[in-house]
C-alpha positions as CSV (number, residue, x, y, z in Angstrom):
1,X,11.1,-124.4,-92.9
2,X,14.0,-122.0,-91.9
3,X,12.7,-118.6,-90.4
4,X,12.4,-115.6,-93.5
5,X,15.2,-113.3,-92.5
6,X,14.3,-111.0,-95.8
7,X,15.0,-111.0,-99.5
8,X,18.1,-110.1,-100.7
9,X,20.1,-107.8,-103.6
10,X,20.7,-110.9,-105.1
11,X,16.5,-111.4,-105.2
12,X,16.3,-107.9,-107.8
13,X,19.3,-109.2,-109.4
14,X,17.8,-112.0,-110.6
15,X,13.9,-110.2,-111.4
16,X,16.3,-107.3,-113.4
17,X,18.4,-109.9,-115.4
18,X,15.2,-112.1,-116.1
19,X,13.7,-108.6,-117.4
20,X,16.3,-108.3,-119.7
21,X,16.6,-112.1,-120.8
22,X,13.3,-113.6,-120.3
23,X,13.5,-116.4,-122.4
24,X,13.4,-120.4,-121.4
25,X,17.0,-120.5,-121.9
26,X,18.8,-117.5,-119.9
27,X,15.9,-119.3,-117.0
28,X,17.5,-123.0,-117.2
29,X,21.0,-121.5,-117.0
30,X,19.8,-119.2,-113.7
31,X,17.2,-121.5,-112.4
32,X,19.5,-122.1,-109.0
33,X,19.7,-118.4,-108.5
34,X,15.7,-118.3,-109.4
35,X,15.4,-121.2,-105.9
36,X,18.0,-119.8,-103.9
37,X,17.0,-116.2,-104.0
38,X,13.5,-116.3,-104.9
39,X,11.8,-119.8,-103.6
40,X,13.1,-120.1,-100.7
41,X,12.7,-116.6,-98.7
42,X,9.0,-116.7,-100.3
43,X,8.6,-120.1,-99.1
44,X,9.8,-118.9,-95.7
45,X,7.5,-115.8,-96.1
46,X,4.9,-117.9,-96.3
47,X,5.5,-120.5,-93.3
48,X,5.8,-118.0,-91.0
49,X,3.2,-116.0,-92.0
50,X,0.6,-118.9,-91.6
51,X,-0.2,-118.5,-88.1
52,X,-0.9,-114.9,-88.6
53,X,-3.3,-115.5,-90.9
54,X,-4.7,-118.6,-89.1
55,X,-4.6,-116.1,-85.8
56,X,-6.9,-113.5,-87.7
57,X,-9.2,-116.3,-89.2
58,X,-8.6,-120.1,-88.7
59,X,-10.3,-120.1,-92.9
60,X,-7.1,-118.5,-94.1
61,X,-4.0,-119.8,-94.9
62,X,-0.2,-119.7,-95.7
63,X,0.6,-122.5,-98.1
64,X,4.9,-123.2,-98.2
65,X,4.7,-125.3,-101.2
66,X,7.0,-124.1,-104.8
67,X,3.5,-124.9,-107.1
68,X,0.0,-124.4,-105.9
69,X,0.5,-123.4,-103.5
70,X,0.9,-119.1,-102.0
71,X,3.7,-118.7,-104.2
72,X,2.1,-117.5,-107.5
73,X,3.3,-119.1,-110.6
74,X,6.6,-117.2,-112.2
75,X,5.9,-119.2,-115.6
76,X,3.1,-116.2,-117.5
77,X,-0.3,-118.0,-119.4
78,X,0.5,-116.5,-122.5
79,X,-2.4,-118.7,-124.4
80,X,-4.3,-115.4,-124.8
81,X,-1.6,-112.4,-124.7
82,X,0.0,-110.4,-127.1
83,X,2.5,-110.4,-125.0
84,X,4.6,-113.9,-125.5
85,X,7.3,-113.5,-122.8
86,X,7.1,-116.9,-120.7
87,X,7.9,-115.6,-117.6
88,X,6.9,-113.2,-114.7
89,X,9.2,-110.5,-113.4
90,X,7.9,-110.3,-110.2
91,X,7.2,-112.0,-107.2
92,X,3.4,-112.5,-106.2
93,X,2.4,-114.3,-102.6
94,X,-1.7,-114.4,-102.0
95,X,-3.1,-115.9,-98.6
96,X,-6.6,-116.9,-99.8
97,X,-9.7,-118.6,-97.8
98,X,-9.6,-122.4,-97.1
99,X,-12.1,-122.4,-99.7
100,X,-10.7,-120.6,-102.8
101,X,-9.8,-121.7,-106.1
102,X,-8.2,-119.1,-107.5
103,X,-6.2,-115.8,-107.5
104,X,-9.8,-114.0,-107.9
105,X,-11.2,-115.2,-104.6
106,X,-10.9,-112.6,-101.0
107,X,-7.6,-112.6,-99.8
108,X,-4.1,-110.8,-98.7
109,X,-1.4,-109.9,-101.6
110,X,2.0,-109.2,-101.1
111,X,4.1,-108.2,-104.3
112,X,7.8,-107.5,-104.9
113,X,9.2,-106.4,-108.4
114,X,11.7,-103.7,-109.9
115,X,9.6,-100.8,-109.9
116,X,6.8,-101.5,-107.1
117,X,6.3,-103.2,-104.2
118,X,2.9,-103.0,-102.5
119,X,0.4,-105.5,-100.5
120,X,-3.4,-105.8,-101.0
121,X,-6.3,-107.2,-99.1
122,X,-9.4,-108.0,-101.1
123,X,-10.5,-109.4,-104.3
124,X,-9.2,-108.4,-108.2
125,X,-11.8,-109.1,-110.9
126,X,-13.2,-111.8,-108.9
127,X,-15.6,-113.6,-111.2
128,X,-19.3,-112.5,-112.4
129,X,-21.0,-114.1,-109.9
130,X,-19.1,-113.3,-106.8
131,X,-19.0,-109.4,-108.3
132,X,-22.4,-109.3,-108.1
133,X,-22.9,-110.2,-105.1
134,X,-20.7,-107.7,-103.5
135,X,-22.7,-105.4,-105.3
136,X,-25.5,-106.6,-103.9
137,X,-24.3,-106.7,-100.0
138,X,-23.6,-102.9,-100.6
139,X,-26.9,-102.2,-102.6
140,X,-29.2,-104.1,-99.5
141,X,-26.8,-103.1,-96.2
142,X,-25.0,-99.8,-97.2
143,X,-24.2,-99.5,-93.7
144,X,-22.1,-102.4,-93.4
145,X,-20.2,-101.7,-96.1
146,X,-19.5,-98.0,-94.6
147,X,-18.7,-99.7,-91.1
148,X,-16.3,-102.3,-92.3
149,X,-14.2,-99.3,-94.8
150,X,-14.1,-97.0,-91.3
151,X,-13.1,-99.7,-89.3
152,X,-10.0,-100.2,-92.1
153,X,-9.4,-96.9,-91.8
154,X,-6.2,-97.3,-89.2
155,X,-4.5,-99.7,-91.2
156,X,-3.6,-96.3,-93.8
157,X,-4.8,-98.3,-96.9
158,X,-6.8,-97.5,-99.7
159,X,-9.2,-98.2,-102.3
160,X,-7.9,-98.8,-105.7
161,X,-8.7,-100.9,-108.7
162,X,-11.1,-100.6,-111.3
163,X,-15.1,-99.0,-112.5
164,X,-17.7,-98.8,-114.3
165,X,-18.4,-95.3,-115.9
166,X,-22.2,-96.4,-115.5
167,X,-24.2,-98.2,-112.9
168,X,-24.5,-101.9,-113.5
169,X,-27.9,-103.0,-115.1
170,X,-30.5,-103.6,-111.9
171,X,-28.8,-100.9,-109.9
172,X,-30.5,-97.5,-108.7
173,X,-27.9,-94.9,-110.2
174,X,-29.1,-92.6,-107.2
175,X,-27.9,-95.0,-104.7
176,X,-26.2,-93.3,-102.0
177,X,-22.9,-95.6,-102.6
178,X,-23.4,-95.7,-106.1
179,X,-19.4,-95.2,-106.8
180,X,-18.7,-98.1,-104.3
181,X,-21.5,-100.5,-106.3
182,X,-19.5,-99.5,-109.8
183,X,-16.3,-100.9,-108.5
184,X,-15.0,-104.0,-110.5
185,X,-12.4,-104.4,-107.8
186,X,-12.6,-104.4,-103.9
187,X,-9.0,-104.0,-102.9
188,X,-7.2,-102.3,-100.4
189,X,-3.9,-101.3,-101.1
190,X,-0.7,-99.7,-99.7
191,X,2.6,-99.3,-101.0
192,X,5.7,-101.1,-99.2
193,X,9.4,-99.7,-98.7
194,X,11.5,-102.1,-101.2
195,X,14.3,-102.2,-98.0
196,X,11.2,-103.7,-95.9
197,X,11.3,-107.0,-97.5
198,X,15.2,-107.0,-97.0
199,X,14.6,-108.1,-93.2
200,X,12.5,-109.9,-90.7
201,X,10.7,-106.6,-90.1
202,X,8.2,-107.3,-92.8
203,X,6.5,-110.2,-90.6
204,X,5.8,-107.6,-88.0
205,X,4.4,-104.6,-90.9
206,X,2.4,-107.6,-92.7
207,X,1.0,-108.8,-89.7
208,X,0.1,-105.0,-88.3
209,X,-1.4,-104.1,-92.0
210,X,-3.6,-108.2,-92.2
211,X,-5.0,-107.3,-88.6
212,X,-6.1,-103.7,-89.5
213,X,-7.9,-104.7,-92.7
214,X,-9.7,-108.2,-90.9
215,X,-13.1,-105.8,-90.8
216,X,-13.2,-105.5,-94.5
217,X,-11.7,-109.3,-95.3
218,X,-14.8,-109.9,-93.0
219,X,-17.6,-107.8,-94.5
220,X,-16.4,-109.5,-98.3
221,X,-16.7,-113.0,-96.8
222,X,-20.4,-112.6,-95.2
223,X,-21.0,-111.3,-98.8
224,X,-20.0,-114.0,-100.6
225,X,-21.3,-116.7,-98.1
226,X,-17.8,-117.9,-96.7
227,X,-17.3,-118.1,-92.9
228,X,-14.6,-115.8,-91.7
């Protein structure tokens, strides 16, 4: 795998002219401009990026491969959208545990589009079960919750996603982290210069911002009963 020396102009040319014509057929026609200028950097990405992850925990992973692998899918699951368009306009690479099946489980985001580009280290709607016990974790051990967020607190990233207005059923609304037990997401995000991801100089920012946020990636593993 060939070392990621960046994205390039030609990478938002293809994301704007597939936001304008994003149909199966205006795809075919650009699908070499789709591998040259999206695959292949993100597949790069990726490679190199693996032993960073592995270096911060040997359960995490960088996976180089087109389909299932980091690269998220471009083609959109339209089964239940209004929203027909078949394809997404940006690019998504997640480094999830060893043990993951899906986009839902702990892990670090990087994202790349026309009007945002951004990385993330947590979990996004993870599913009922795991939800709940991250509630739980904070509910029993408030304190290392607290401890794993002020330990983030150098990598300059922040809390974002979505609540509850009310306290989940079995929760003590008077809890001293009652806001943090509301959450329906536990993701830290930052936002990322679009010129960043034009060079080699994103390895070095990604790898800074993965390291700083390890305490929380911790924390959320212990609470879902993964080893970190």
């Amino acid at each position: 795998m060939p070392l990621f020396t960046g994205f390039s102009s030609e990478t938002f040319s293809f994301l704007a002219g597939l936001g304008y014509h994003n149909e199966r057929s205006w795809f075919e026609e650009h699908k070499s401009e789709y591998e040259r200028f999206v695959v292949n950097p993100a597949l790069a990405l990726i490679a190199e990026m693996d032993s960073v992850v592995k270096a911060i925990s040997p359960h995490y992973r960088g996976v180089p491969k087109k389909m299932g692998g980091s690269l998220m899918r471009i083609y959109r699951d339209t089964r239940f959208s209004r929203d027909k368009t078949p394809y997404k306009t940006n690019i998504g690479i997640q480094f999830r545990h060893e043990s993951a099946k899906d986009v839902h489980a702990p892990g670090w985001y990087v994202h790349l589009d026309l009007s945002s580009c951004f990385m993330g280290a947590g979990t996004w709607h993870p599913e009922p079960d795991d939800l709940n016990r991250l509630r739980q974790a904070i509910a029993e051990k408030p304190e290392s919750y607290s401890r794993a967020l002020e330990e983030t607190k150098e990598s300059g990233m922040t809390l974002g996603g979505e609540s509850l207005v009310k306290m989940p059923r079995g929760y003590d609304p008077a809890h001293p982290l009652a806001a943090e037990i509301r959450r329906k997401d536990f993701i830290l995000t930052t936002d990322l210069d679009p010129a960043l991801y034009m060079s080699h100089d994103l390895i070095e920012v990604l790898e800074v911002k993965f390291r700083a946020t390890a305490p929380f990636m911790a924390w959320m593993c212990r609470a879902l009963g993964a080893p970190f």
